[in-house]
N, C-alpha and C positions, 0 to 999 in steps of 0.2 A: 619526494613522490609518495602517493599515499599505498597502503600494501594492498594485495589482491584479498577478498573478503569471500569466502563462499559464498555464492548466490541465495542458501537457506539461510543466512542472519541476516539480509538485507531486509529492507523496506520491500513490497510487493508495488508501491506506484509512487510514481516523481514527484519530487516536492514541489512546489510552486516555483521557487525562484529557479530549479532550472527546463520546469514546462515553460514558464514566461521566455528563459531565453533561447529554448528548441522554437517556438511561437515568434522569436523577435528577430530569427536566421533569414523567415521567409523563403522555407524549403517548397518543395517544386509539390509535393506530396503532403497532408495536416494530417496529424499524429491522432489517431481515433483506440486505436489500440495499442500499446507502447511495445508491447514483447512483440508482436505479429509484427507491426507495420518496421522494427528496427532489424527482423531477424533476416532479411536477406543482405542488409550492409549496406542497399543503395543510401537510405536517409544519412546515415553513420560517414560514407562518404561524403555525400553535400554538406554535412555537416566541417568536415577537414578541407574542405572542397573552398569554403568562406575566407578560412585561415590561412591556409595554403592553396591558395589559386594557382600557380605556377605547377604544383610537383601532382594535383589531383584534379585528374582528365576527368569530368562527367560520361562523356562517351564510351569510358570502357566499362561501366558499371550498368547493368541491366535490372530493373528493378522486377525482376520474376519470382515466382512461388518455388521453382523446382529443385530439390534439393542440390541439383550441378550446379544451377547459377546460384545459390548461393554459399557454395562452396567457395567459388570462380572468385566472386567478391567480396568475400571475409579473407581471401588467399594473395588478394593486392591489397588490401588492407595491412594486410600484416606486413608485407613486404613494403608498403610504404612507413608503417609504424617504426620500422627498424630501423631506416633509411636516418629517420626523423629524430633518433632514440627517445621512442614514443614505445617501444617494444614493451615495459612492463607494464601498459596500461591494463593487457588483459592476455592469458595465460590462452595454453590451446585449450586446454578443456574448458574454461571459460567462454570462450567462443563457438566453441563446441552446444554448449547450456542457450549461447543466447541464436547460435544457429535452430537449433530445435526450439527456443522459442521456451524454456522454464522459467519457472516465478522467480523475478526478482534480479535474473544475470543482467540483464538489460538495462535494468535500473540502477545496478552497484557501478556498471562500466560506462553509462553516462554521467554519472555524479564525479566520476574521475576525468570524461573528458572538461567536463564543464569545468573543474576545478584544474585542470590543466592549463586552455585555450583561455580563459578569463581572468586565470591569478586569482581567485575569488574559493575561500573555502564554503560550502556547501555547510546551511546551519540546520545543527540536529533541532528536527522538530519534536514536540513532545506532544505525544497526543491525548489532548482531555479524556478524561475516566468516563467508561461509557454509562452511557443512563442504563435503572434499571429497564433488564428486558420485556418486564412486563409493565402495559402499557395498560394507566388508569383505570382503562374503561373495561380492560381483559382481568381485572381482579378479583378475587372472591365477595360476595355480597356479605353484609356485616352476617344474617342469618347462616349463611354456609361454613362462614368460621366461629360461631357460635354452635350450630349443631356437629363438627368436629372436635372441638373442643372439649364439647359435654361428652360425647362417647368416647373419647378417650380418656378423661376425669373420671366417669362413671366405673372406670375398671380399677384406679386406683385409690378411692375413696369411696363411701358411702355417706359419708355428711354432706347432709343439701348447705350449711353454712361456708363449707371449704368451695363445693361447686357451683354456689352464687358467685364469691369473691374470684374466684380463677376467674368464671365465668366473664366477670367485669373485667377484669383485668385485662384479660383478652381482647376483648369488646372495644374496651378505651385504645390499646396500642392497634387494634385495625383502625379504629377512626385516625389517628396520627399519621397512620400510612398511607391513609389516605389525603389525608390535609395537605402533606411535605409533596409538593412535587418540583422536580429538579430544574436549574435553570434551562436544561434540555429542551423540554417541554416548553417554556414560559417562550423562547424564542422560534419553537415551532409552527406557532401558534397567533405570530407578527403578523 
């Protein structure tokens, strides 16, 4: 069984492969916001509800905002997790985090049921390096980094031969930076 992970090292949203299989349950309710729509218990049941038909009654589960009813339904939950030795899936304060609906509880304690109910471990995704944040067209004009250049040159040289050549020098690595742009872009742009 996999160990309980605080909800602040977790991921903030579900991988694909197990949005595909919340998405392939064919829940009564579609998953629009993952922490809201999972933090009263109802979906979390339907979800056990698939696996275990027999022992998980939809009827007793109410799909409400109020913090009693989803007391009410994280409190058969548990009691059926137990029942099931399903009890380490998720700790009280952990349910506690994804009762209030915090980044990330939500997401660590379905990657464990999924990797329960399916026998299928959950593959770490690595996510590409993000482009720079500044966007081609938001860049300094060759001129603006040519006139910062020079006044900050002008304070530590007086030779116009040293502040032509920075001066270039500068000049040529803005144009490069602007040349390189990432494959980010290249597919933005499809």
């Amino acid at each position: 069984m996999t160990s309980v992970v605080p909800a602040s090292v977790e991921q903030a949203s579900l991988s694909r492969e197990v949005l595909r299989w919340v998405q392939s349950l064919d829940l009564a309710y579609s998953v629009k916001n993952v922490k809201r729509d999972f933090s009263n218990g109802f979906l979390v049941a339907e979800i056990f509800s698939r696996y275990y038909d027999k022992e998980v009654q939809m009827h007793s589960y109410d799909n409400g905002i109020a913090l009693r009813i989803k007391k009410d339904n994280w409190g058969q939950l548990t009691k059926f997790m137990k029942r099931n030795g399903l009890a380490e899936l998720a700790s009280e304060h952990e349910i506690s985090s994804i009762i209030h609906a915090e980044d990330g509880a939500v997401v660590s304690f379905l990657n464990r049921i999924y990797e329960v109910l399916t026998h299928r471990k959950v593959q770490e995704v690595t996510k590409r390096p993000t482009p720079d944040p500044v966007r081609p067209y938001a860049k300094q004009t060759g001129s603006a980094v040519l006139r910062n250049t020079m006044t900050k040159a002008s304070h530590e040289t007086d030779d116009d031969l040293t502040l032509r050549r920075h001066a270039h020098g500068t000049f040529a690595t803005h144009e490069k930076s602007l040349q390189v742009r990432p494959l980010f872009y290249l597919f933005c742009y499809i």
